[in-house]
C-alpha positions in Angstrom: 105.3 73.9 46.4 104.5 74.5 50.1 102.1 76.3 51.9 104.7 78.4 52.8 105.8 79.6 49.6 102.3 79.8 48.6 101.3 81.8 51.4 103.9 83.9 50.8 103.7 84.6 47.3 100.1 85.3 47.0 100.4 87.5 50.4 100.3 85.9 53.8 96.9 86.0 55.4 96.2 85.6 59.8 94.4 82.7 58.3 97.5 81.1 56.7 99.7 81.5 60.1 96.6 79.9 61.8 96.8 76.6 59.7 100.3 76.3 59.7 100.5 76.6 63.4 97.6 74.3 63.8 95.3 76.8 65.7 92.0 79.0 64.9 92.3 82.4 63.8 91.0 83.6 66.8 93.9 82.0 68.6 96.2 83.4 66.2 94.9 86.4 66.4 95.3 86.8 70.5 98.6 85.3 70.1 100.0 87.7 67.9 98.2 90.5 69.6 99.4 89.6 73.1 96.8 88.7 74.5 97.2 86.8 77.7 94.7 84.0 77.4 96.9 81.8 75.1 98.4 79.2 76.6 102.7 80.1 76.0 103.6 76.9 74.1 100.8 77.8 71.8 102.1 81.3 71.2 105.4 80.4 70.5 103.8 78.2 67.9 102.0 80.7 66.3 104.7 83.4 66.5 107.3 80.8 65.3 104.8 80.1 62.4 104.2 83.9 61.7 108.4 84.5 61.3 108.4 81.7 58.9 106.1 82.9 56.9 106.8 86.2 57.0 103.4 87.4 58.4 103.3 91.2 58.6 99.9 91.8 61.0 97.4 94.3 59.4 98.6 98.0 61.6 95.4 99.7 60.2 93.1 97.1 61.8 94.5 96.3 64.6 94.6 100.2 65.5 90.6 100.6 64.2 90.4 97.8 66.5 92.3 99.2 69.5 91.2 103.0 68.7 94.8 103.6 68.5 96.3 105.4 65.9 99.8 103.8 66.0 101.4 107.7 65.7 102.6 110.0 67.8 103.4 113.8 66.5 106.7 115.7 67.2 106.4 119.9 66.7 110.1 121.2 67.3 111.1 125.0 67.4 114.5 124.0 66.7 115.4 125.1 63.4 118.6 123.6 63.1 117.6 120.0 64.2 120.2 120.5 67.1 118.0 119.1 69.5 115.0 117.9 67.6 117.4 114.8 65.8 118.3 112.8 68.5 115.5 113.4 70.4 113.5 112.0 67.8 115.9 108.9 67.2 115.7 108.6 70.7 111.5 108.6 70.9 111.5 106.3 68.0 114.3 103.7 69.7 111.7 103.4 72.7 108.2 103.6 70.1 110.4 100.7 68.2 108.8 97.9 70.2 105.4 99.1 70.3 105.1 100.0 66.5 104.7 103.7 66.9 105.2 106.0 64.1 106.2 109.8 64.8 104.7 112.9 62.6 107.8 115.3 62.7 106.4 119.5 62.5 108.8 121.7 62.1 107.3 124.9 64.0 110.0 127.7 63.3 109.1 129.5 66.7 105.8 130.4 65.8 102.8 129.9 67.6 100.7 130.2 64.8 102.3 127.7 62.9 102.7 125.6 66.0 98.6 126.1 66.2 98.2 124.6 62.8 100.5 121.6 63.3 98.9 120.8 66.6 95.2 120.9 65.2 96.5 118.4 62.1 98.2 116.1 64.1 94.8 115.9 66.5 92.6 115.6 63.2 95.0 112.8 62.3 94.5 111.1 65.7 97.3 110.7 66.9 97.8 109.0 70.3 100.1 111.4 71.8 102.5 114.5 71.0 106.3 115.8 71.9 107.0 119.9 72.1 110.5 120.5 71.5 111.7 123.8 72.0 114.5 125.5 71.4 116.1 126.7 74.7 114.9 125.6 78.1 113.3 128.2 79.4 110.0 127.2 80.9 107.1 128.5 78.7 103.8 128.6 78.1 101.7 125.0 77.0 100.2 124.7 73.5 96.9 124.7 74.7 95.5 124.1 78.0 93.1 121.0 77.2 94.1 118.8 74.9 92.6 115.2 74.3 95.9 113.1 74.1 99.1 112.9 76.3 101.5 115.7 75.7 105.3 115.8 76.9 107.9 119.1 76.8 111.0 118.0 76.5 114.3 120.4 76.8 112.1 122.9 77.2 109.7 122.9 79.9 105.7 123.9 80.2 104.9 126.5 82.5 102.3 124.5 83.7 102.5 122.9 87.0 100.3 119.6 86.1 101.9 119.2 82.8 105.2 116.7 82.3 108.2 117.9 81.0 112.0 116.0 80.7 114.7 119.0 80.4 118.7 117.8 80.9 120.4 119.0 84.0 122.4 121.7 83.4 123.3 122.9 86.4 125.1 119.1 86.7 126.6 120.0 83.6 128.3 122.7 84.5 129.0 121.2 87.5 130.6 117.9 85.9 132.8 119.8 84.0 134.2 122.1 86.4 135.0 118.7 89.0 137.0 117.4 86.0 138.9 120.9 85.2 139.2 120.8 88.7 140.3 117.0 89.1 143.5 117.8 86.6 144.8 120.5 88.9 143.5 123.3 86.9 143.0 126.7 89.3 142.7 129.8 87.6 139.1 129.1 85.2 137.4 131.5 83.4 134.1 130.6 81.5 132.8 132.3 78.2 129.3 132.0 78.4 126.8 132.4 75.4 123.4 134.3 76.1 122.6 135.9 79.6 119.0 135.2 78.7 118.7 131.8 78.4 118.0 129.6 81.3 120.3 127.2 79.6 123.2 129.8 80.2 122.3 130.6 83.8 122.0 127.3 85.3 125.6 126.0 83.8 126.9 129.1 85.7 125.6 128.2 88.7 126.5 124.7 88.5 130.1 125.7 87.6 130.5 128.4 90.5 128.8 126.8 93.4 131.4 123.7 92.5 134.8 126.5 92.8 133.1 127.7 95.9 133.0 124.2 97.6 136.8 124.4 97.0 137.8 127.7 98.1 138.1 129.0 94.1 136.2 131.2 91.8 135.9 132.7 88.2 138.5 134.3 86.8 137.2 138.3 87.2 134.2 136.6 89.8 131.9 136.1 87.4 131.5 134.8 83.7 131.8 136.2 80.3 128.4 136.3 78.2 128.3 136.5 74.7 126.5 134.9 71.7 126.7 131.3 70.3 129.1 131.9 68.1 132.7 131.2 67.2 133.2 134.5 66.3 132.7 135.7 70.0 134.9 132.5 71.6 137.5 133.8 69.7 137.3 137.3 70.9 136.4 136.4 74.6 139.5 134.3 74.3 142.1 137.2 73.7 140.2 138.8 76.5 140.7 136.6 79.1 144.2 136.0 78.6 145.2 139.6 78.2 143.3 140.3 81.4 144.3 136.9 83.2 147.7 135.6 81.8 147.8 132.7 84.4 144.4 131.2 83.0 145.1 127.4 83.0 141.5 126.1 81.8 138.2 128.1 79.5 135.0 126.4 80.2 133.1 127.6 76.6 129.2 127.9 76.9 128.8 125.7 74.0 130.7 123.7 71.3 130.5 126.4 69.0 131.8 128.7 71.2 134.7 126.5 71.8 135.6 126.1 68.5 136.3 130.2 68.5 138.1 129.6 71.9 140.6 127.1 70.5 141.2 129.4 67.3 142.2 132.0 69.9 144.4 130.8 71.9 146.1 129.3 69.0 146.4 132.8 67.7 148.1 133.5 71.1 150.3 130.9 70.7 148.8 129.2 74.1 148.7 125.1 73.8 145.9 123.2 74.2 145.5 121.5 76.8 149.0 122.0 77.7 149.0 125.9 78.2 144.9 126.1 78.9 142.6 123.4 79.1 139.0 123.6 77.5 135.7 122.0 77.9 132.3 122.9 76.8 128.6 121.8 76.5 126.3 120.3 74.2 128.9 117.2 73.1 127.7 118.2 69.0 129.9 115.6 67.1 130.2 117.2 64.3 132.1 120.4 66.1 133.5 118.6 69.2 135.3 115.6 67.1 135.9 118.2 64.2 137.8 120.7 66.4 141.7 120.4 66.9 142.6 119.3 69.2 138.9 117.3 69.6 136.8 119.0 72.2 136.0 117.9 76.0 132.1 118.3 76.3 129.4 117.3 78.2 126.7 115.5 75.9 122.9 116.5 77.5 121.5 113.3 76.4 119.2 114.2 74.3 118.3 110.3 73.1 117.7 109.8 76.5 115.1 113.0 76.9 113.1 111.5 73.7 113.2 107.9 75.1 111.3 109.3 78.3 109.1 111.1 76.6 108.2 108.0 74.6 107.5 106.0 77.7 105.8 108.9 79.4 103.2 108.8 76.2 102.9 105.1 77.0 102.3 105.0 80.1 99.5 107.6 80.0 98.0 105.9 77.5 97.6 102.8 79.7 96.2 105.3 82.0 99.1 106.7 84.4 99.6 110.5 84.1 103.0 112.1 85.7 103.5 115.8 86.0 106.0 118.2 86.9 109.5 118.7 85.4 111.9 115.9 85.5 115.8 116.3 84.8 118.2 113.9 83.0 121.5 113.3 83.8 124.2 114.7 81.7 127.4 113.5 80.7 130.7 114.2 80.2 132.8 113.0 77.7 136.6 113.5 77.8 138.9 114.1 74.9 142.5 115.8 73.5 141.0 119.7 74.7 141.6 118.5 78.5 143.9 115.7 78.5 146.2 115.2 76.1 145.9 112.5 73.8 
């Protein structure tokens, strides 16, 4: 039998990658850890003689050894996972490489319980921690000290020296109206959700600075606000084409809302996107591929927040602290609700 099949069936030891790449444990040891006084030929040897053997390194001693914890926690106030999901696949696609694990608190939109999570993810140690919230209006930070890195992401900290990643809605909104625009659409209404999100506001002004630059505005000069709801697309829909008959193109404050807009104007026997064209935001896969025909919507990158926020922990772990709130691009993806398939 050889070593290799010993070593692996009785557990594979630092000690059993060191003999079979010819080297000390302590050389092991740096080469597996990274450490840069290993000469690179001998590192490939010892990493090539780790993946043969199928060396796992000890997490829990390397971190007692490091003082890292190898976590990171997550506390979302989004109940539905809307947000939360892919930011968290995205954190965890950019931890991947450094072995991070993520603690996922599900807060519920209340401080107190957001308290509670905070003060067990610190007694766990973590090494750093990601505030989701639910909408993106700027509010107030957990707790004005704490000991390791926190990052806001889609919805900022009120807190000028803290970092926060949100996506670029006014961009969004102003994405989507170019493309309405760009297929010779003129006569655009929008049916917005909630006045009182931030979310809601910026979109507007993204979309009606963009008709301005063009000589064009609203339908009725200003937008329709509602809930997030189908219930209220569908309604808002009748509206606008019994007050504007000529609308050619709805821009729906969310995916959801769409879905009520296209129920509506199918009621009215208008085509879509032959009669009225329709994008919206969030790009929600299961709504927006789901919808007949499949919605037009930008997608606000949510992977990409979470991967930022990831680095961001990083990189203030090594030392280098960024504040202030950063945007990320949107995009905007095109499907049988603007140009027909």
């Amino acid at each position: 039998m050889s070593e290799a099949t010993r070593s692996t069936k009785r557990g594979v030891r630092l000690k059993d990658v060191a003999q079979v790449a010819g080297v000390s444990v302590a050389t092991a040891s740096k080469a597996i850890n990274g450490r840069q006084d290993v000469r690179p030929a001998t590192r490939r040897r010892v990493l090539e003689a780790a993946e043969r053997l199928d060396f796992t390194p000890n997490v829990l001693a390397q971190n007692l050894h490091s003082g890292s914890s190898g976590t990171v926690g997550l506390i979302t106030h989004d109940l539905e996972g809307r947000f939360s999901i892919p930011i968290l696949m995205g954190a965890e696609d950019a931890f991947g490489a450094g072995k991070m694990s993520i603690f996922l608190c599900d807060a519920r939109e209340d401080e107190i319980r957001q308290a509670h999570h905070l003060n067990s993810l610190l007694a766990r140690r973590v090494d750093g921690i990601i505030i989701v919230g639910s909408r993106t209006d700027p509010h107030p930070p957990v707790r004005p000290e704490v000991e390791v890195p926190v990052v806001y992401v889609y919805a900022p900290s009120d807190r000028e020296q803290d970092l926060s990643f949100v996506p670029d809605n006014v961009g969004a909104g102003r994405q989507v109206t170019e493309h309405l625009l760009s297929l010779g659409r003129r006569h655009i209404a929008h049916i917005a959700g909630d006045a009182t999100y931030t979310a809601t506001t910026d979109r507007v002004r993204g979309i009606t600075a963009t008709l301005e630059e063009t000589g064009l505005e609203l339908l009725g000069g200003k937008a329709s606000y509602g809930s997030w709801s189908e219930s209220w697309g569908r309604a808002a829909a009748r509206s606008v084409v019994e007050a504007w008959p000529q609308v050619d193109a709805i821009v729906a404050g969310s995916d959801q809302i769409a879905r009520g807009v296209l129920d509506g104007l199918r009621d009215l026997g208008r085509s879509v996107p032959q009669d009225v064209a329709v994008a919206s935001f969030d790009n929600w896969q299961i709504l927006a591929t789901g919808a007949r025909p499949q919605l037009t919507s930008v997608d606000m990158n949510f992977k990409a927040l979470g991967r930022r926020a990831a680095r961001a922990i990083f990189e203030a772990i090594d030392g280098h602290h960024a504040q202030g709130v950063h945007t990320e691009p949107c995009q905007l993806v095109v499907r049988g609700s603007t140009v027909a398939e």
